[in-house]
N, C-alpha and C positions, 0 to 999 in steps of 0.2 A: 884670414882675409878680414880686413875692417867694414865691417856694414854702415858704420856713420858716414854718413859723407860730408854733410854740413854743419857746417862750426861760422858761428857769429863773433867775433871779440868787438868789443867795445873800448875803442883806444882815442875818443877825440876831447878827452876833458884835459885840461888844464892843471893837472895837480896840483892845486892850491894850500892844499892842507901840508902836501909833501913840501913844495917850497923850492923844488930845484930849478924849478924853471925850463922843466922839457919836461912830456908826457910820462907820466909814471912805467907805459911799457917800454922805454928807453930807458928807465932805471937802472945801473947797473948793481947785482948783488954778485958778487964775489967772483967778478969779473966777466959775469954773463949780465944781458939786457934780461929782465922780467922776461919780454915777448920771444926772444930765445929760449926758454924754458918754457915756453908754454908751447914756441912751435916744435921744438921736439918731440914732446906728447902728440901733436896730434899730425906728426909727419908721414901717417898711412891716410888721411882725410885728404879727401881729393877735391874738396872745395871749401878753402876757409877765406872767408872775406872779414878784411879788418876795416873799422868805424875811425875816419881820421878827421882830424879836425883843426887842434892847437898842433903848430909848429907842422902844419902835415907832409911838406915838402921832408923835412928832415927823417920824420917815421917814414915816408915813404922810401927814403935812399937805405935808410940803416934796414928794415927788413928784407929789400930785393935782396939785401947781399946775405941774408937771410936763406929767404928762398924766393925765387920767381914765379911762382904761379900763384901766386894771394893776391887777390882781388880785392881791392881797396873800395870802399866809398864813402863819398866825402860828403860832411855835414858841416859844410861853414856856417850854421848858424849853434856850432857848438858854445857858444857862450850863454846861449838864453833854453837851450833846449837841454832835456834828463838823458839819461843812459838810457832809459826807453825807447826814448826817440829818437834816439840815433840804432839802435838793435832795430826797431821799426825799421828806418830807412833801407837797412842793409836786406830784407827779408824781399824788397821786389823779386819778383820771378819766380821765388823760392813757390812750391808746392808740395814736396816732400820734410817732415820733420828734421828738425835742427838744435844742436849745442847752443848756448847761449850762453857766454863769459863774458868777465872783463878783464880791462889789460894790465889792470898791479896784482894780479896775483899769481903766487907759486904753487903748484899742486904736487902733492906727496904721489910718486910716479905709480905706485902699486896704487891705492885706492883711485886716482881717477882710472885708471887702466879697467879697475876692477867696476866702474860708473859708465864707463863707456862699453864693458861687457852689457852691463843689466841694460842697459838702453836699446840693444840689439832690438829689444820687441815691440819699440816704439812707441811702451807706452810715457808718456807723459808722464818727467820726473823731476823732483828738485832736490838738488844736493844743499845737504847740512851737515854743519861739523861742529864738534864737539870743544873747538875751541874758541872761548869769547872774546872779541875783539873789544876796545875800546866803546866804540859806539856800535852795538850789535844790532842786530835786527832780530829779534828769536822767532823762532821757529817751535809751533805749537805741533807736538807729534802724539800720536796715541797708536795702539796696537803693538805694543812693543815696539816704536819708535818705528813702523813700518809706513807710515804716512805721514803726512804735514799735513794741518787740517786749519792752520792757521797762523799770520806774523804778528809780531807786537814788536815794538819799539820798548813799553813799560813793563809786561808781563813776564818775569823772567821764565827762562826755561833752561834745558840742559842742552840746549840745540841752538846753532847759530844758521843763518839764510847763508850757503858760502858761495854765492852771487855765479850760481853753475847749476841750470837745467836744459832738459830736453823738449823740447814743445812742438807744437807745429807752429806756425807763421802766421796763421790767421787767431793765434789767440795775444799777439802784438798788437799793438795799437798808438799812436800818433796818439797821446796822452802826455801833457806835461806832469806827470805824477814819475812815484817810484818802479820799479821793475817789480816790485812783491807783492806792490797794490794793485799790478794790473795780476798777476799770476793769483791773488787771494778770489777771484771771481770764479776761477777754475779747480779751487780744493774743494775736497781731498785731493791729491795726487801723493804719489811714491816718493818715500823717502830715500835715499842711498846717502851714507855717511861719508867722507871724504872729507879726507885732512890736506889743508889750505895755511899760507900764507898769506893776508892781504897787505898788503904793505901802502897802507893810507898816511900814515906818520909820519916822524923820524924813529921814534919809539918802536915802529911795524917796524921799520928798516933793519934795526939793530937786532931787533928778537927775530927778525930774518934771517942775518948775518950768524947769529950765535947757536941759531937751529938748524943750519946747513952749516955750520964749520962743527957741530957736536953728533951729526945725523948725516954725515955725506950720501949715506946712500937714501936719501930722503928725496933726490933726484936722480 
């Protein structure tokens, strides 16, 4: 029986950087949307509400056929507003802890699985992985990589922020800053490793493409 119930995605930016001109979790990698891989993981959660914004009529039609009970809320000021605050937006009501992701990424289906086991005990956790993206965020870890105690932009490390924790709702905030500088308030918190695709690029695209066509069971 799945104990999480709440999952946050953040799907209302514009992928800019991607370039295709619809939300990154409409991406297709190898004939699936992003957002389809990602609701298959979490299709025992019985409350997942998605953050829409750019083009949101069209995410809205392409995920009902998805699945019907996802609970959308809408951030029409997704142009001027962070991934924060649109995760904020979505957390009204919420009072029990909650997932927090965003919508260009693929998660290696054994390790979130095994993220979403450790989370069962609610404590307050932030997933990192070991593989560096282009523009990374790292993640400062100690205890034998059992905690994140700290992000940098400059500081390298062996650890990447792979933009996936567990929190409660009142540690969001309606902040135009990043998602790591509001959760850096709250370290130490628990580390759990998990292997991720982000697919921010064309370059993410392809090394997405080439790591699920060499790793099929990676999903």
């Amino acid at each position: 029986m799945q104990s999480i119930r709440n999952v946050i995605i953040a799907a209302a930016g514009m992928g800019n950087r991607l370039g295709y001109g619809i939300p990154k979790c409409l991406v297709e990698v190898l004939g699936k949307k992003i957002i389809e891989y990602q609701l298959d993981l979490l299709k025992d959660v019985p409350n997942v509400r998605i953050v829409v914004g750019y083009r949101e009529k069209q995410v809205l039609e392409d995920i009902k056929k998805i699945r019907k009970d996802i609970i959308f809320v809408r951030n029409p000021s997704f142009k001027d507003t962070t991934t924060l605050q649109s995760l904020y937006l979505a957390t009204k009501g919420l009072e029990d802890s909650c997932i927090i992701m965003d919508g260009d990424t693929i998660y290696e289906r054994e390790s979130f699985n095994q993220f979403m086991k450790a989370c069962e005990d609610n404590v307050p956790t932030i997933g990192v992985t070991s593989y560096i993206s282009d523009e990374p965020v790292y993640a400062q870890v100690c205890n034998d990589s059992q905690y994140v105690v700290g992000f940098s932009r400059d500081i390298e490390s062996g650890f990447e922020w792979a933009n996936l924790a567990l929190i409660q709702p009142s540690m969001l905030a309606n902040n135009n800053t990043h998602v790591y500088q509001q959760l850096s308030k709250y370290l130490p918190m628990r580390a759990i490793h998990v292997k991720r695709l982000e697919i921010d690029t064309e370059h993410d695209l392809q090394v997405a493409i080439k790591t699920l066509n060499e790793h099929p069971n990676y999903v």
